[in-house]
PDB file with SEQRES, HELIX, SHEET and CRYST1 records, atoms N, CA, C and O in Angstrom:
SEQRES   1 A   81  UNK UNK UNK UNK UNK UNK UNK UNK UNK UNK UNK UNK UNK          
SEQRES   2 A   81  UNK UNK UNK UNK UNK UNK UNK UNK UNK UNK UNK UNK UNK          
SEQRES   3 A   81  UNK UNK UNK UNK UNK UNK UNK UNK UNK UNK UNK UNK UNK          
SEQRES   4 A   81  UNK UNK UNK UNK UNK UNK UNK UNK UNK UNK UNK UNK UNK          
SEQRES   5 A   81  UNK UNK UNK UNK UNK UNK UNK UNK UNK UNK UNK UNK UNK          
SEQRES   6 A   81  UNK UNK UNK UNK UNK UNK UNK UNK UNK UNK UNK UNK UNK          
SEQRES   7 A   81  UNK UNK UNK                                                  
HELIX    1 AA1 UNK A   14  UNK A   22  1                                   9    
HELIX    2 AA2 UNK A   29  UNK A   36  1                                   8    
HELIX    3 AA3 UNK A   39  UNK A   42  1                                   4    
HELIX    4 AA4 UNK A   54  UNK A   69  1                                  16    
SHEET    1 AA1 3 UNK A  44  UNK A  50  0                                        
SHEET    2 AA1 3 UNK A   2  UNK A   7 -1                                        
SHEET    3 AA1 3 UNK A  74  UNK A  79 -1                                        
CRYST1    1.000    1.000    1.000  90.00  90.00  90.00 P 1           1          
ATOM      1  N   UNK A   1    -193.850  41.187 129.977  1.00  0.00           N  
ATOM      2  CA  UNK A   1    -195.211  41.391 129.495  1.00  0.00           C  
ATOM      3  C   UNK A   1    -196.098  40.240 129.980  1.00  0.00           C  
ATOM      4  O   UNK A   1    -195.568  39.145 130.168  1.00  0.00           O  
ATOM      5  N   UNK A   2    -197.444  40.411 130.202  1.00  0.00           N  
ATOM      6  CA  UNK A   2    -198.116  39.224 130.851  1.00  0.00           C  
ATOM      7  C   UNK A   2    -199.836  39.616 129.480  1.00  0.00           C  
ATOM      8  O   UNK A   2    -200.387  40.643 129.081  1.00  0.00           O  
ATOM      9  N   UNK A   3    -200.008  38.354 129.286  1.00  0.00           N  
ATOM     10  CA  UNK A   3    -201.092  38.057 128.236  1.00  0.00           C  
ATOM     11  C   UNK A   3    -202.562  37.948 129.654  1.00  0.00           C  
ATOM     12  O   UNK A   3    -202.392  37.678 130.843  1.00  0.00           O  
ATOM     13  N   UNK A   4    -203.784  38.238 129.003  1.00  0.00           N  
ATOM     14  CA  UNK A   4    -204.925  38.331 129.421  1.00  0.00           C  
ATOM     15  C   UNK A   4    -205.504  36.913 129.252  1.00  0.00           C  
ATOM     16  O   UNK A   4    -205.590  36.958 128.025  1.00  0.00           O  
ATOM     17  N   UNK A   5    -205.854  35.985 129.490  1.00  0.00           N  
ATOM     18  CA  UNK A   5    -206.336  34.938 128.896  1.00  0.00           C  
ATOM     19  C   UNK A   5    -208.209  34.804 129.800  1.00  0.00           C  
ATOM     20  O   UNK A   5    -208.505  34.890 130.992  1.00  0.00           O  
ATOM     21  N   UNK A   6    -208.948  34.607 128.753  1.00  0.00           N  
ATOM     22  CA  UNK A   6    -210.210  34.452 128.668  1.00  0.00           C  
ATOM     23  C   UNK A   6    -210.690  32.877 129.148  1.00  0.00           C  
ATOM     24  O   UNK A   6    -210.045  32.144 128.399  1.00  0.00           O  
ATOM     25  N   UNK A   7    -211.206  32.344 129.706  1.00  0.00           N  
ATOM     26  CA  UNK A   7    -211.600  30.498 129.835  1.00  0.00           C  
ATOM     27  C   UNK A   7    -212.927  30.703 129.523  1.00  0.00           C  
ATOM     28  O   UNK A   7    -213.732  31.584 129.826  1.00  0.00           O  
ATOM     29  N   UNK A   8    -213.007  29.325 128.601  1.00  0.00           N  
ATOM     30  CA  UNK A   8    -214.599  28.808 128.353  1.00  0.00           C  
ATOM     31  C   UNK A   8    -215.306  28.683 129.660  1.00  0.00           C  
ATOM     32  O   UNK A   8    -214.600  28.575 130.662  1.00  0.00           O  
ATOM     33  N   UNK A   9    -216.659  28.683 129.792  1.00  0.00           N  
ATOM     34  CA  UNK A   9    -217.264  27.949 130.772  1.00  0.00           C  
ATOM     35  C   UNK A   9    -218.653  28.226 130.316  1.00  0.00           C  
ATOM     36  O   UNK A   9    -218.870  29.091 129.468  1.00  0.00           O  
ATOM     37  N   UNK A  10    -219.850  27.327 130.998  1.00  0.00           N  
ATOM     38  CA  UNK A  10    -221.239  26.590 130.007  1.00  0.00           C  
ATOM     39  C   UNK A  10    -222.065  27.824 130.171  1.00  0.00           C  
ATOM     40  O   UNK A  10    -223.017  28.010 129.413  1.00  0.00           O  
ATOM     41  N   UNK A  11    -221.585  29.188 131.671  1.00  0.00           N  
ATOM     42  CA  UNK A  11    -222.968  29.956 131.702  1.00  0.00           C  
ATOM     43  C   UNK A  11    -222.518  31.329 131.239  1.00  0.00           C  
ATOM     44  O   UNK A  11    -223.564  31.970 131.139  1.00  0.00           O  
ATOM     45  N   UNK A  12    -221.459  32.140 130.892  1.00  0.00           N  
ATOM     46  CA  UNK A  12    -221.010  33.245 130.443  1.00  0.00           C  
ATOM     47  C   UNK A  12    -221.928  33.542 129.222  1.00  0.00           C  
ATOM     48  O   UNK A  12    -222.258  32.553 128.568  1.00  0.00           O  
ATOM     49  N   UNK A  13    -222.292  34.497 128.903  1.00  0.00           N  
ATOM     50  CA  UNK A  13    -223.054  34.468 127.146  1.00  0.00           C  
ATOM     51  C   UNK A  13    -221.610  34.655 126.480  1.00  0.00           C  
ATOM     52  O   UNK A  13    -220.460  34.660 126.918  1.00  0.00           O  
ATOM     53  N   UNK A  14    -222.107  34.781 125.418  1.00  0.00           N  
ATOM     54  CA  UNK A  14    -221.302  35.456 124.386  1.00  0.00           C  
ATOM     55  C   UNK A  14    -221.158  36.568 124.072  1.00  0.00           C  
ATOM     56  O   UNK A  14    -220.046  37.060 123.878  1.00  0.00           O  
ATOM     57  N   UNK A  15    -222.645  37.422 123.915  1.00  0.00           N  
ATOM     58  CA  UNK A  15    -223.030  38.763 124.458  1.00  0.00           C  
ATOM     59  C   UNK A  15    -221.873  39.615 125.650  1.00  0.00           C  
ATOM     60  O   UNK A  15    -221.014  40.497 125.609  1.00  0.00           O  
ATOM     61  N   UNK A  16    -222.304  38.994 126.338  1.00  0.00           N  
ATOM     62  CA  UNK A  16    -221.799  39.552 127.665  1.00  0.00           C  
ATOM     63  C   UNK A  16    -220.097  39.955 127.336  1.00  0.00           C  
ATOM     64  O   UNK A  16    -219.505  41.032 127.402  1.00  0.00           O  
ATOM     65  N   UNK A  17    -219.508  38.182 126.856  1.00  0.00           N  
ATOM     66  CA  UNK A  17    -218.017  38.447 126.338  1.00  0.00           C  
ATOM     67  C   UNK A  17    -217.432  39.665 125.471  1.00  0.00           C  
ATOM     68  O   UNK A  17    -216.484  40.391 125.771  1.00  0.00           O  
ATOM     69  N   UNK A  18    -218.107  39.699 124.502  1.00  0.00           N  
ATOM     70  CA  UNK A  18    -218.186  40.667 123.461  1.00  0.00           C  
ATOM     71  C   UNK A  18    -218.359  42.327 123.913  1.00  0.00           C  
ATOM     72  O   UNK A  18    -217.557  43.164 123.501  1.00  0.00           O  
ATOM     73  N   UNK A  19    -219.251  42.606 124.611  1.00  0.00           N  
ATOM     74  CA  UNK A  19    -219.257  43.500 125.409  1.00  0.00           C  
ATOM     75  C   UNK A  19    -218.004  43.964 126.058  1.00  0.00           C  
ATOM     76  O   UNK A  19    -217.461  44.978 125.620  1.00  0.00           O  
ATOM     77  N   UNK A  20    -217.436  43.240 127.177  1.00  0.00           N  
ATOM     78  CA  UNK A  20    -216.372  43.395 127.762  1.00  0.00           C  
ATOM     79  C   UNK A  20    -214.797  43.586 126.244  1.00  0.00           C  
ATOM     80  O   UNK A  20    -213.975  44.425 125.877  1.00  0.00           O  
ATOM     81  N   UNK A  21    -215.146  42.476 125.969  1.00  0.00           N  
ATOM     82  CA  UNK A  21    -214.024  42.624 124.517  1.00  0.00           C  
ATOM     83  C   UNK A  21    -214.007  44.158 124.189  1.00  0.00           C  
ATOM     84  O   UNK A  21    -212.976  44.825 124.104  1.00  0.00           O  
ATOM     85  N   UNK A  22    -215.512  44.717 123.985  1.00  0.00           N  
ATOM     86  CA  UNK A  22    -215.236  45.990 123.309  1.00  0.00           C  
ATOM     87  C   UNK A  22    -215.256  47.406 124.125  1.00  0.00           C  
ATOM     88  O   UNK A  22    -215.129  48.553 123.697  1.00  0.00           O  
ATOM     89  N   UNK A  23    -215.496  46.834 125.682  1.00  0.00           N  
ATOM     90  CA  UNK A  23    -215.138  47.837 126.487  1.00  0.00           C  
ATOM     91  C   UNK A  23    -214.607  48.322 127.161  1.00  0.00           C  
ATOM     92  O   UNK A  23    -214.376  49.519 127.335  1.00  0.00           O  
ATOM     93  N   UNK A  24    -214.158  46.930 127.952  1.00  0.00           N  
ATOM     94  CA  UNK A  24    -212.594  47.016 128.750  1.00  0.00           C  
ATOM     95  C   UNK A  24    -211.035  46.825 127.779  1.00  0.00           C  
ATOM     96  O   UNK A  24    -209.892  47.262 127.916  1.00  0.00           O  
ATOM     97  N   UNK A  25    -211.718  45.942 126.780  1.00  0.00           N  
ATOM     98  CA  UNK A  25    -210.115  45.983 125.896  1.00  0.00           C  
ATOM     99  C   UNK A  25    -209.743  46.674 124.329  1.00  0.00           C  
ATOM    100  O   UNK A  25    -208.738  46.774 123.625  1.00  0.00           O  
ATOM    101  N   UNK A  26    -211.281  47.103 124.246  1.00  0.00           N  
ATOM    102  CA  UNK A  26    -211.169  48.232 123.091  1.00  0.00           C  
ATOM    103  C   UNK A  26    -211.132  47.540 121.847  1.00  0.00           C  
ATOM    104  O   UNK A  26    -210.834  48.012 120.750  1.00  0.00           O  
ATOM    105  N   UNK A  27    -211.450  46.426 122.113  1.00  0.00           N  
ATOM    106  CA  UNK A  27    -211.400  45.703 120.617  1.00  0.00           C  
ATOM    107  C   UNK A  27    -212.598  46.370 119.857  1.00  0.00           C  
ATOM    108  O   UNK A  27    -213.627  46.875 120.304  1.00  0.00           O  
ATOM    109  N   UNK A  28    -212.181  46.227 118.662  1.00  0.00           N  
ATOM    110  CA  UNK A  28    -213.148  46.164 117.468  1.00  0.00           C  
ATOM    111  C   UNK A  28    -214.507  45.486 117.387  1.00  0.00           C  
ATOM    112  O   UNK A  28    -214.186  44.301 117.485  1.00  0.00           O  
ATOM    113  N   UNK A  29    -215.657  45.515 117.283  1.00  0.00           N  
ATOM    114  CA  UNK A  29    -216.709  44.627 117.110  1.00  0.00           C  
ATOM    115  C   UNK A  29    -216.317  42.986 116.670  1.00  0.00           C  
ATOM    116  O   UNK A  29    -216.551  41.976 117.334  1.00  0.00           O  
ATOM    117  N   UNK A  30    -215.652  43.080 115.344  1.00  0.00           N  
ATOM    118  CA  UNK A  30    -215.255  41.975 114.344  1.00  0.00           C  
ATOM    119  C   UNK A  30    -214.218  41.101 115.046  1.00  0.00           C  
ATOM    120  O   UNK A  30    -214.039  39.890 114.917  1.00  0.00           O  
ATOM    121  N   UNK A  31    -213.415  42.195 116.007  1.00  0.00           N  
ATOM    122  CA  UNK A  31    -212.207  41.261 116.431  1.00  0.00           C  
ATOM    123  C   UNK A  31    -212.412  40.563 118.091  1.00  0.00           C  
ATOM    124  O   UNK A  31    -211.778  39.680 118.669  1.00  0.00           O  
ATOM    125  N   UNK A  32    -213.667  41.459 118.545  1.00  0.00           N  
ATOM    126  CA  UNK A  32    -214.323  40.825 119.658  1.00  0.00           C  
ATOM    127  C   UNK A  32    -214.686  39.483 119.585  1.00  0.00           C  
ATOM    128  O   UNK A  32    -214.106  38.573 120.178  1.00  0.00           O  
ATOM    129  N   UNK A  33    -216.205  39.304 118.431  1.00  0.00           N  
ATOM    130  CA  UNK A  33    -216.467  38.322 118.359  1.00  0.00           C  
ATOM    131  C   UNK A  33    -215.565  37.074 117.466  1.00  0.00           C  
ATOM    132  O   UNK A  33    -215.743  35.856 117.498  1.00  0.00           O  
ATOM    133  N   UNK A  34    -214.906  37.592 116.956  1.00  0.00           N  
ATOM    134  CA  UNK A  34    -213.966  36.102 116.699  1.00  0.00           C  
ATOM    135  C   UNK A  34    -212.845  36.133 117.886  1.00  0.00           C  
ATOM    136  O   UNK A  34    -212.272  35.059 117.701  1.00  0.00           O  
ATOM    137  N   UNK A  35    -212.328  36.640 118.791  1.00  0.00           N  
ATOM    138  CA  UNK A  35    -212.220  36.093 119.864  1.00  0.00           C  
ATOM    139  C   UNK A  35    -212.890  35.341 120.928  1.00  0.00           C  
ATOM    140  O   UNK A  35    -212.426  34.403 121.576  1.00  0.00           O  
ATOM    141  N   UNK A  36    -214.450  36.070 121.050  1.00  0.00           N  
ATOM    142  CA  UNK A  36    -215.126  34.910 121.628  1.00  0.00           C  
ATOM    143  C   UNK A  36    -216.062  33.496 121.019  1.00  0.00           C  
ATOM    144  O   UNK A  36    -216.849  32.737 121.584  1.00  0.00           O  
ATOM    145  N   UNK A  37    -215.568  33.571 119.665  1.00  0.00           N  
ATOM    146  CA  UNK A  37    -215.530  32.516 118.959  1.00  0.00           C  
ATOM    147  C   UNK A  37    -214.461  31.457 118.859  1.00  0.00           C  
ATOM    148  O   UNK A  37    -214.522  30.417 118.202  1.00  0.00           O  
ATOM    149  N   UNK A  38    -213.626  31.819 119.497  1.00  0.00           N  
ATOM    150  CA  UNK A  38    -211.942  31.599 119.462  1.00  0.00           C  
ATOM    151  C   UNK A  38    -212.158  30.546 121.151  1.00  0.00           C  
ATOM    152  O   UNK A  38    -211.883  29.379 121.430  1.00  0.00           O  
ATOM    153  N   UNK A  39    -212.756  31.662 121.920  1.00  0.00           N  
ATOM    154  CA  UNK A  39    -213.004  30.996 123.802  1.00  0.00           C  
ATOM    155  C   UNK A  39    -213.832  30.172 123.610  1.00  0.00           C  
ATOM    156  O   UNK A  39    -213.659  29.172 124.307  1.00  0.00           O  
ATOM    157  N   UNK A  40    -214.736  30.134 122.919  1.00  0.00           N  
ATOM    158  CA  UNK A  40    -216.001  29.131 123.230  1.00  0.00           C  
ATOM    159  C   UNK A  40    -215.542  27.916 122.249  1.00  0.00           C  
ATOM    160  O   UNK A  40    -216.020  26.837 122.597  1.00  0.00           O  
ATOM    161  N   UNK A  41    -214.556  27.859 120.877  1.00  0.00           N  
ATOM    162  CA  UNK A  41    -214.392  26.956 120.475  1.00  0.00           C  
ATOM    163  C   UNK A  41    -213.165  26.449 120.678  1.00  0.00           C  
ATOM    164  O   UNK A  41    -212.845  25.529 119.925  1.00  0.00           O  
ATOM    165  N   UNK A  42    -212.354  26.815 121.529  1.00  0.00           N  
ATOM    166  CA  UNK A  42    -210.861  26.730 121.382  1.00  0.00           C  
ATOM    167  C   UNK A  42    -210.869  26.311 123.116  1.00  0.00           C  
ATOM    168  O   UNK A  42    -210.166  25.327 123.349  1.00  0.00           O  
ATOM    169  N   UNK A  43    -211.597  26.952 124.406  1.00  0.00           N  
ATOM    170  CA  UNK A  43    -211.722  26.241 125.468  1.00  0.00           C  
ATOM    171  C   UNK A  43    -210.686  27.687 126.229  1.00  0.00           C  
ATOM    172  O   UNK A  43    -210.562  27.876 127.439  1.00  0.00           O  
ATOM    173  N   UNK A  44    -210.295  28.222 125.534  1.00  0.00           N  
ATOM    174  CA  UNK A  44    -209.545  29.698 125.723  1.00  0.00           C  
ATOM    175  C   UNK A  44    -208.617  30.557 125.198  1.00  0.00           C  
ATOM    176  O   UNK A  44    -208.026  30.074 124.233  1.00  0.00           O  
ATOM    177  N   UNK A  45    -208.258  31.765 125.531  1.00  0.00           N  
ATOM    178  CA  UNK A  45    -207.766  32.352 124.373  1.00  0.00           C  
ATOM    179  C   UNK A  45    -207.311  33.738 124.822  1.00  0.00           C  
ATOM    180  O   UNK A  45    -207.939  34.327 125.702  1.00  0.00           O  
ATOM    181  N   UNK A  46    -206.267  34.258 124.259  1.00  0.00           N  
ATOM    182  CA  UNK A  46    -204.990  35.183 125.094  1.00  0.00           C  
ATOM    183  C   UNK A  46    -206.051  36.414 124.233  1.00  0.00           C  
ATOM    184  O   UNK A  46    -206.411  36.136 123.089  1.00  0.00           O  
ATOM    185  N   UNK A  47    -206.524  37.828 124.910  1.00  0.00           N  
ATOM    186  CA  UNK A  47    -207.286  38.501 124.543  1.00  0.00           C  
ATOM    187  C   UNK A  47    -206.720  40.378 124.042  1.00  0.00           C  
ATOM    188  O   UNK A  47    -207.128  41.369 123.436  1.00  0.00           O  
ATOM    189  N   UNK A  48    -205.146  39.697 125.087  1.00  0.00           N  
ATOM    190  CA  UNK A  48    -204.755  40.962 124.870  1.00  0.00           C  
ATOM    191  C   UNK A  48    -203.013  41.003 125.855  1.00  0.00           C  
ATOM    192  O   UNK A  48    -202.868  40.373 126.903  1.00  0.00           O  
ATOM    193  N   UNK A  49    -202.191  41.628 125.394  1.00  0.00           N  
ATOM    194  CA  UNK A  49    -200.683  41.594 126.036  1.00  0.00           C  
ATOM    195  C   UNK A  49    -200.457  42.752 126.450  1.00  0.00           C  
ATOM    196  O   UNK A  49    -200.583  43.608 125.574  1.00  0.00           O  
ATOM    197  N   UNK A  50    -200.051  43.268 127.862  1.00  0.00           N  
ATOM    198  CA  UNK A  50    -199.380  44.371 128.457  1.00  0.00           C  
ATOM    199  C   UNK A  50    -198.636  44.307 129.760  1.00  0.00           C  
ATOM    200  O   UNK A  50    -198.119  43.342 130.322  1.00  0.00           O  
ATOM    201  N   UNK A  51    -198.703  45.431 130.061  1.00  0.00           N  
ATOM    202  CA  UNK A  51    -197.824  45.644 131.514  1.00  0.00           C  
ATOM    203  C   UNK A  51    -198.349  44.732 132.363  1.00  0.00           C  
ATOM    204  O   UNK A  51    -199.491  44.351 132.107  1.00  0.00           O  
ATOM    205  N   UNK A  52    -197.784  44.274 133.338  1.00  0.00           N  
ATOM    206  CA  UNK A  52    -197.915  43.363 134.323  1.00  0.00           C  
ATOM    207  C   UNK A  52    -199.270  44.391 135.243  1.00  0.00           C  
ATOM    208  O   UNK A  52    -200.345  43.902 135.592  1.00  0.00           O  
ATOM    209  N   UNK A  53    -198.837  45.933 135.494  1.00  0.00           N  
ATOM    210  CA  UNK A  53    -200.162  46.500 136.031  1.00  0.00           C  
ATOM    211  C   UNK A  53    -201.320  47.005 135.166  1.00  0.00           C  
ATOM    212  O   UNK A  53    -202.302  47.576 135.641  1.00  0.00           O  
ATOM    213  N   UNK A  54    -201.132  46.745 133.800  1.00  0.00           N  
ATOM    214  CA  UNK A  54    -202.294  46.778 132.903  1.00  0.00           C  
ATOM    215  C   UNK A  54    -203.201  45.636 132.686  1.00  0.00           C  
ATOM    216  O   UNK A  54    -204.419  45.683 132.514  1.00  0.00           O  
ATOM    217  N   UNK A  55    -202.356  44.503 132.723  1.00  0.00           N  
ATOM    218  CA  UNK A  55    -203.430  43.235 132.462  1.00  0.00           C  
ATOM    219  C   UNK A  55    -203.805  42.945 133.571  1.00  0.00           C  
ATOM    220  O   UNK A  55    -204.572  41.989 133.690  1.00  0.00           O  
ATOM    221  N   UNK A  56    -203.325  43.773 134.857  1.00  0.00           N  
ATOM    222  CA  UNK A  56    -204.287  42.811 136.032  1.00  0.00           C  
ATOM    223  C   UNK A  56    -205.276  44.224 136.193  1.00  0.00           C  
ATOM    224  O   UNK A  56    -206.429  43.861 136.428  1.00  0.00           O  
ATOM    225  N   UNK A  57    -205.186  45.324 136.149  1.00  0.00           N  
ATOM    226  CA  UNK A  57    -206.124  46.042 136.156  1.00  0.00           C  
ATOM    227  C   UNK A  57    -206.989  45.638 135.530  1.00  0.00           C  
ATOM    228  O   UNK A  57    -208.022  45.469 136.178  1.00  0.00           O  
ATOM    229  N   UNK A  58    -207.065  45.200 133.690  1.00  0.00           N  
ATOM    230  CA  UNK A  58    -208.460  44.677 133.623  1.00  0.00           C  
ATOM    231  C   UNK A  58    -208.733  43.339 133.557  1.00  0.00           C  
ATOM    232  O   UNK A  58    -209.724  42.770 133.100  1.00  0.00           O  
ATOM    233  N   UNK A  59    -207.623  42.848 134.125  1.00  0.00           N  
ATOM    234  CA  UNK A  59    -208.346  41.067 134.669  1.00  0.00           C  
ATOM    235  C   UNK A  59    -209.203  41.641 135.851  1.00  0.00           C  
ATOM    236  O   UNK A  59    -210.117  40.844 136.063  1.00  0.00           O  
ATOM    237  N   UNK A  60    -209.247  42.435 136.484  1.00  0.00           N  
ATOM    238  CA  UNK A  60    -209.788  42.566 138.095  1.00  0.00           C  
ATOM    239  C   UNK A  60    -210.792  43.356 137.354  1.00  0.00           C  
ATOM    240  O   UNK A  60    -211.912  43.117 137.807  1.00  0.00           O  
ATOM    241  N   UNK A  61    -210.810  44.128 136.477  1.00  0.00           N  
ATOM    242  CA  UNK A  61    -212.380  44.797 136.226  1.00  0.00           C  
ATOM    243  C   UNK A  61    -213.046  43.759 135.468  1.00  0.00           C  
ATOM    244  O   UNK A  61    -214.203  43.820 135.882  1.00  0.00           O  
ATOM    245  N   UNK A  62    -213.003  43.064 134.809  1.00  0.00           N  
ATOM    246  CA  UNK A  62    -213.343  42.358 134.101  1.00  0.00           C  
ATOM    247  C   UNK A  62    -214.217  41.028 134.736  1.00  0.00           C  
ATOM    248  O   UNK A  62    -215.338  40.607 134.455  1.00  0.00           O  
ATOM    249  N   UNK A  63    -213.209  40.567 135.703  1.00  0.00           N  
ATOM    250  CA  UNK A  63    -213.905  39.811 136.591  1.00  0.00           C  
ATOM    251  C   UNK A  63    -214.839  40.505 137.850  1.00  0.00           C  
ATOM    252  O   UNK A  63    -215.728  39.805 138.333  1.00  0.00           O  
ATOM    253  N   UNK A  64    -214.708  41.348 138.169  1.00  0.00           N  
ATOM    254  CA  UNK A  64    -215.925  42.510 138.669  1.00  0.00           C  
ATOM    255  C   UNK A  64    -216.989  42.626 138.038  1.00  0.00           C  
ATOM    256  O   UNK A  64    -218.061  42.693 138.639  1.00  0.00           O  
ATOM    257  N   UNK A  65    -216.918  42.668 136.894  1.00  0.00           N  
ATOM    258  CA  UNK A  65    -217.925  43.021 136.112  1.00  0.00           C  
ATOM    259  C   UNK A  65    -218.968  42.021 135.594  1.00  0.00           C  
ATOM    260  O   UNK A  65    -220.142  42.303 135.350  1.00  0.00           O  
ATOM    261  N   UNK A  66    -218.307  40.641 135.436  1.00  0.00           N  
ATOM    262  CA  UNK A  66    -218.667  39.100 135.280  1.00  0.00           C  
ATOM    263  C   UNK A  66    -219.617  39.147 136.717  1.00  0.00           C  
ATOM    264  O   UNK A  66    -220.837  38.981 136.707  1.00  0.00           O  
ATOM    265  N   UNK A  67    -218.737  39.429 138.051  1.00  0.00           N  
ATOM    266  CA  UNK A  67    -219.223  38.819 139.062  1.00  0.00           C  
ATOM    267  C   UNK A  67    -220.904  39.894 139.457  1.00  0.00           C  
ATOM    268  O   UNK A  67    -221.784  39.476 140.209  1.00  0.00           O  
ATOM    269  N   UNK A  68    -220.938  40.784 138.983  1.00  0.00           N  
ATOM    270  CA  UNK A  68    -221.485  41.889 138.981  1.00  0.00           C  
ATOM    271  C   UNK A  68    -223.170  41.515 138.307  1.00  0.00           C  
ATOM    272  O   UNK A  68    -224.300  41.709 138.754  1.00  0.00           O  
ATOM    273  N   UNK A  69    -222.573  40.815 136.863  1.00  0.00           N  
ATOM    274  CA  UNK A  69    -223.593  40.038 136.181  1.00  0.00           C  
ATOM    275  C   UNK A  69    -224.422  38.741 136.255  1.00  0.00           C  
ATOM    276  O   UNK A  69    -225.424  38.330 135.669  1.00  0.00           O  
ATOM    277  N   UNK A  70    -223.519  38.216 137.306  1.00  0.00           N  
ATOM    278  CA  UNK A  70    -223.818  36.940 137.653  1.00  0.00           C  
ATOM    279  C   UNK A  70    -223.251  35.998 136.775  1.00  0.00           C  
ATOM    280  O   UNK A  70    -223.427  34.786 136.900  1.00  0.00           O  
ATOM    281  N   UNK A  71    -222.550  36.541 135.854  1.00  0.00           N  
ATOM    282  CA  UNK A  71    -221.521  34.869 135.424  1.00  0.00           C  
ATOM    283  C   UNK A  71    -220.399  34.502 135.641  1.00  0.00           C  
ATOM    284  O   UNK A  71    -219.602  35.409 135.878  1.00  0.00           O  
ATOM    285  N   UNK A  72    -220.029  33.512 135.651  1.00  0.00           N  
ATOM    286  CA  UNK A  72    -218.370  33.095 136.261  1.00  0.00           C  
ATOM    287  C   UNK A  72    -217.263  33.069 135.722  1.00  0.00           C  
ATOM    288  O   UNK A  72    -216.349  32.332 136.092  1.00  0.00           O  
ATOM    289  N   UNK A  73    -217.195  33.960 134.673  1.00  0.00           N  
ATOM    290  CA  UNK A  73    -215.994  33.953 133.669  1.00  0.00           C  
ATOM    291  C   UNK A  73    -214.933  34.017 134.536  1.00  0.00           C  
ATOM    292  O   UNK A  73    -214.684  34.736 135.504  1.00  0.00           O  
ATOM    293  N   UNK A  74    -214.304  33.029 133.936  1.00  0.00           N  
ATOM    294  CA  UNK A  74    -212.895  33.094 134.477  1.00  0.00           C  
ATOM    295  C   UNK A  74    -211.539  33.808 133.756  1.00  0.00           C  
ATOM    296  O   UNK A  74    -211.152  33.212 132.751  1.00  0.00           O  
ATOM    297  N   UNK A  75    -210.883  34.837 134.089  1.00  0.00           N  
ATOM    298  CA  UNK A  75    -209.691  35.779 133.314  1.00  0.00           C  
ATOM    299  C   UNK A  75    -208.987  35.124 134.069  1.00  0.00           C  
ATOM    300  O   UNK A  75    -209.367  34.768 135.184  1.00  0.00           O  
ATOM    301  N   UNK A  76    -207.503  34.783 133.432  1.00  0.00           N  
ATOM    302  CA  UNK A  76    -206.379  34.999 133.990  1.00  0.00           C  
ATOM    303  C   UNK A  76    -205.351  35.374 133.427  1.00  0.00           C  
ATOM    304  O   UNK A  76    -205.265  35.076 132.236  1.00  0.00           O  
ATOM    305  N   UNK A  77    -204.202  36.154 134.059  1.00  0.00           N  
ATOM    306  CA  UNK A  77    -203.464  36.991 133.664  1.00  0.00           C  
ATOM    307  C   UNK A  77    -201.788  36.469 133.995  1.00  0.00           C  
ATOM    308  O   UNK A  77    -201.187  36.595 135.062  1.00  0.00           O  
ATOM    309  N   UNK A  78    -201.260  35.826 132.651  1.00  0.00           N  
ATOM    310  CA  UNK A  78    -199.990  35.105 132.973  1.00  0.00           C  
ATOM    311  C   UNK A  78    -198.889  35.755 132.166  1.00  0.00           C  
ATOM    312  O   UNK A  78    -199.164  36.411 131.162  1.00  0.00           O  
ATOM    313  N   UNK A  79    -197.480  35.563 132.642  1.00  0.00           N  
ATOM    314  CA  UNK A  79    -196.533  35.559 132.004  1.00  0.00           C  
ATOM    315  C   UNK A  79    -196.405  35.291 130.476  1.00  0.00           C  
ATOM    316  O   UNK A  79    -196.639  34.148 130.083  1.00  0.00           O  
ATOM    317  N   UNK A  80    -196.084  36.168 129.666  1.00  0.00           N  
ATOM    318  CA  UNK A  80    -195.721  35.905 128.462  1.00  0.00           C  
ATOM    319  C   UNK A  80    -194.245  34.855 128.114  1.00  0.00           C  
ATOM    320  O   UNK A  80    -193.095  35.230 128.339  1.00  0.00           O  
ATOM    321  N   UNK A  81    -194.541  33.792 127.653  1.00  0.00           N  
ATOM    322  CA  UNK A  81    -193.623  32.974 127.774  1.00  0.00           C  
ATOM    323  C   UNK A  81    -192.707  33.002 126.233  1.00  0.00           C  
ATOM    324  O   UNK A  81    -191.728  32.271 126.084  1.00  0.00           O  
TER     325      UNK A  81                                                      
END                                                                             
């Protein structure tokens, strides 16, 4: 299994995060934003666990979609340890 992990950085909104939280990973409103309460105060934060071709499918939309918007969120998609 490989975890989704989210990174802080100064120009992403929060908005924007939250969005993606609730569209690419289906979260809940409530469980969106305390995850990106979680990235912005914690410096990062595992968003979601699956198949090795599920979490890079939406690490790669996700970061499409960042790059799309013009912010630099950084996803990365690692081994569950």
């Amino acid at each position: 299994m490989f975890q989704v992990v989210f990174h802080n950085d100064d120009f992403t909104t929060m908005e924007f995060v939250v969005l993606v939280l609730t569209t690419v990973f289906h979260h809940s409103q409530h469980a969106a934003e305390r995850l990106m309460l979680l990235v912005h105060n914690e410096g990062k934060a595992v968003v979601g666990v699956y198949s090795y071709d599920m979490a890079m499918s939406k690490t790669n939309k996700t970061m499409r979609m960042a790059r799309e918007a013009g912010f630099p969120l950084l996803v990365t998609c690692e081994p569950v340890e």
